[in-house]
N, C-alpha and C positions, 0 to 999 in steps of 0.2 A: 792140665789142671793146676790151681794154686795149690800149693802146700800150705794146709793152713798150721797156726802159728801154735802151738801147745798152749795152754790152760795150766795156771799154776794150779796148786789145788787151792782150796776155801784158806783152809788156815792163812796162809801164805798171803792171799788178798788181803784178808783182815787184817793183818797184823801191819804190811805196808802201807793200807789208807790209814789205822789207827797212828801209825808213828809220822805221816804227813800229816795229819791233825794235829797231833803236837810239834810238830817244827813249825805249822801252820799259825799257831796259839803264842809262839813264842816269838814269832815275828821271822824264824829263820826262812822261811820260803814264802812266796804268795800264790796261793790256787786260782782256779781258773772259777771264775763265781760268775753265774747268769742271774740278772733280776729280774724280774716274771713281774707284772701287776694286778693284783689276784681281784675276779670282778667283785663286784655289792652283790652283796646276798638280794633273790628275789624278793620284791615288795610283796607284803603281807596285804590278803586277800579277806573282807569281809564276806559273812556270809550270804548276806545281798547281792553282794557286788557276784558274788560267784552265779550265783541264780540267775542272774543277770547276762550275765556272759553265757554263762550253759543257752539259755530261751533266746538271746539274741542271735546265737549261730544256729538255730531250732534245733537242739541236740535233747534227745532223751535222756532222763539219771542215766537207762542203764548203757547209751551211746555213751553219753560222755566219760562216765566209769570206764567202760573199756579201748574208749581211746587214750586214759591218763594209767590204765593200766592197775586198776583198782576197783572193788566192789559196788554192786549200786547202794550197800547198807554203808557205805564209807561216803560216798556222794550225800548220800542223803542225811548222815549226819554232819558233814560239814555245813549246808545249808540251811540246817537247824541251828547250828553254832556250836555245836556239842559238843565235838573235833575241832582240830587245823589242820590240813595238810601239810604235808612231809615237804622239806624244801626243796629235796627233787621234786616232788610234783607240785611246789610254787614255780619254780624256774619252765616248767612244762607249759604251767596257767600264764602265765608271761611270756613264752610264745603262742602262746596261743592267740592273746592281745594282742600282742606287736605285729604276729603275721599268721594268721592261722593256717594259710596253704603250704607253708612249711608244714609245721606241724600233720595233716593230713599228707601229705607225700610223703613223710617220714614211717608215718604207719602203715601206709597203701591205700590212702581213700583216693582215686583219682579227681583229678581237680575239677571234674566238669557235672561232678554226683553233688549233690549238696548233702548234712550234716543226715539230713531226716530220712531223704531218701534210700540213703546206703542203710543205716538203721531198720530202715522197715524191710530192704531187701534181706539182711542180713542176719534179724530176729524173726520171718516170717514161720511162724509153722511154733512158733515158741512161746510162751507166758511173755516174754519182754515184745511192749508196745509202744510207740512213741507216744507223745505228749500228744500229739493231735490228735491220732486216731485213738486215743483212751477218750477224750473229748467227744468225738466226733457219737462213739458209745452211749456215751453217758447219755447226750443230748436224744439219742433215739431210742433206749429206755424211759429215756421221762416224758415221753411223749405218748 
């Protein structure tokens, strides 16, 4: 086995990066610096546009709610305008766009279920119904 190496304690850290900070400051040494290029904040999402993208993939409020991991009174009042979303979940709506099958692999919808279908599977027996068959409802009520 390796012997591993002892662990100064805390103090002791801090006070050696503090005082290579300042020889650092003063020119007497140069650190090791990495530069990172930090991405664009997610494109901001109209609430149309969000409507839009929800009924284009046939996803129900309450689907789409908890595939972004959020309420269906949150969905719904984004689409209202009332709300914005949180830029974690603009950056989520932006893969969503770019590749939505990511995003469903990443939650566990498998790729060969569509949006509506796993919804219905997965709210059957529940108050939460998809957009269609709330439709399909309504349409044989009013008949």
């Amino acid at each position: 086995m390796r012997a591993q190496k002892e662990r100064k304690p805390l103090f002791e850290r801090l006070r050696t990066g503090l005082e290579e900070a300042i020889r650092h400051t003063r020119g007497e040494i140069t650190l090791r610096t990495t530069v990172c290029e930090l991405p664009d904040p997610p494109p901001e999402v109209m609430a149309q546009e969000l409507t839009r993208l929800r009924l284009n993939h046939q996803m129900s409020q309450a689907f789409f709610a908890r595939l972004l991991n959020v309420s269906t009174k949150t969905v719904q009042s984004w689409e209202h305008g009332t709300r914005r979303p949180s830029q974690a979940t603009l950056r989520l709506i932006q893969v969503l766009r770019q590749n939505p099958s990511v995003l469903f692999q990443v939650v566990g919808i498998p790729l060969c279920q569509t949006a509506t279908h796993r919804a219905n599977k997965q709210t059957r027996g529940s108050s939460v119904q998809s957009t269609a068959t709330a439709r399909r409802k309504r349409k044989k009520q009013a008949v």
